[in-house]
N, C-alpha and C positions, 0 to 999 in steps of 0.2 A: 662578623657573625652575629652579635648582638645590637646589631644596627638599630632593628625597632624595636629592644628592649629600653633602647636608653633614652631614646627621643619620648619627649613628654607630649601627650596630646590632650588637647582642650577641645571640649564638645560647648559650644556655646547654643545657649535655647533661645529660643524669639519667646520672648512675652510679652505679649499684647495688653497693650494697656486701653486700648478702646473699645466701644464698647461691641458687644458680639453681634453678629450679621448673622440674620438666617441667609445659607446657601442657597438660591432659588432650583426648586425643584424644575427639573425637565421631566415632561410628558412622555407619557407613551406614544402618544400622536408626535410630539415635537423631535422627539428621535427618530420614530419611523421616516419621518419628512428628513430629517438632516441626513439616513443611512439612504433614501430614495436620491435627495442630491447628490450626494459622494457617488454614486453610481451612474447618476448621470452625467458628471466629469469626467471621471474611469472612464467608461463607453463614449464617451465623445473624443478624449486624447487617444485612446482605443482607435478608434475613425478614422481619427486624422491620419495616426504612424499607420494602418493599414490602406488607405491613398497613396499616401509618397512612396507607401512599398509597388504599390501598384504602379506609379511611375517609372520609377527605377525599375520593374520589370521593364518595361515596356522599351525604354531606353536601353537597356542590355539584350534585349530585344533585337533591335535592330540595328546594334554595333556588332551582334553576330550573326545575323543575316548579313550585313555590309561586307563580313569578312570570311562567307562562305561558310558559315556552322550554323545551314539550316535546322540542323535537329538542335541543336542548341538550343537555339531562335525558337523552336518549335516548343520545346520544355518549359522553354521561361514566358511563354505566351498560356501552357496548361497551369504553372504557377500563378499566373496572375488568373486566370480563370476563376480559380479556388481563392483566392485573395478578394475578387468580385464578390461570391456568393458570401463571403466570410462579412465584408462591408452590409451586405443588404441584409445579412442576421442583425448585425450589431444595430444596424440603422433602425430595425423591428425592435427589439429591445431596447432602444433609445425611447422610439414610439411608446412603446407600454410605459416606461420608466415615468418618459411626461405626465402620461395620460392619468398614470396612480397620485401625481404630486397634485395636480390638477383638481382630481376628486376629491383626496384631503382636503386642498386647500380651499373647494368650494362648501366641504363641510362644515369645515372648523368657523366657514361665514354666515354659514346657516344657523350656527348655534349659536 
């Protein structure tokens, strides 16, 4: 019961003996740009796993057509349907994502 009354704990401090470093400040621009990449990784692994989903419809597909579950086959073919138009948003949103880091990045060369 008085298990962590009796153990002794030490808090040990870092103290620095060199000399101090200013922290370098990140931009407003520079983060904008770092949260526009992080989204365009998101949305591209995004991409990818909604493809292979698209595959594996297509392949379950037609092992249920092979085995006579035409409406099956038929379901997982409107599934992939909706998994297409879902690719072609994301792939739009890829497009702009670019297209913003692009402008940044041809400003911040302008300046």
């Amino acid at each position: 019961m008085g298990g962590n009354q009796s153990k002794s704990t030490t808090t040990k401090t870092a103290t620095t003996t060199t000399s101090k470093k200013a922290k370098p400040t990140i931009s407003e621009v520079d983060r904008a740009v770092l949260d526009l990449k992080n989204a365009r990784d998101r949305l591209s692994k995004h991409q990818q796993k909604l493809e292979a989903d698209e595959e594996r419809l297509v392949e379950r597909a037609k092992q249920a057509k092979a085995k006579g579950q035409t409406n099956v086959a038929l379901q997982l073919l409107k599934i992939k349907k909706i998994k297409t138009t879902e690719v072609h948003n994301v792939s739009q949103q890829l497009l702009t994502v670019l297209q913003l880091v692009q402008t940044i990045d041809s400003k911040q060369n302008e300046a």
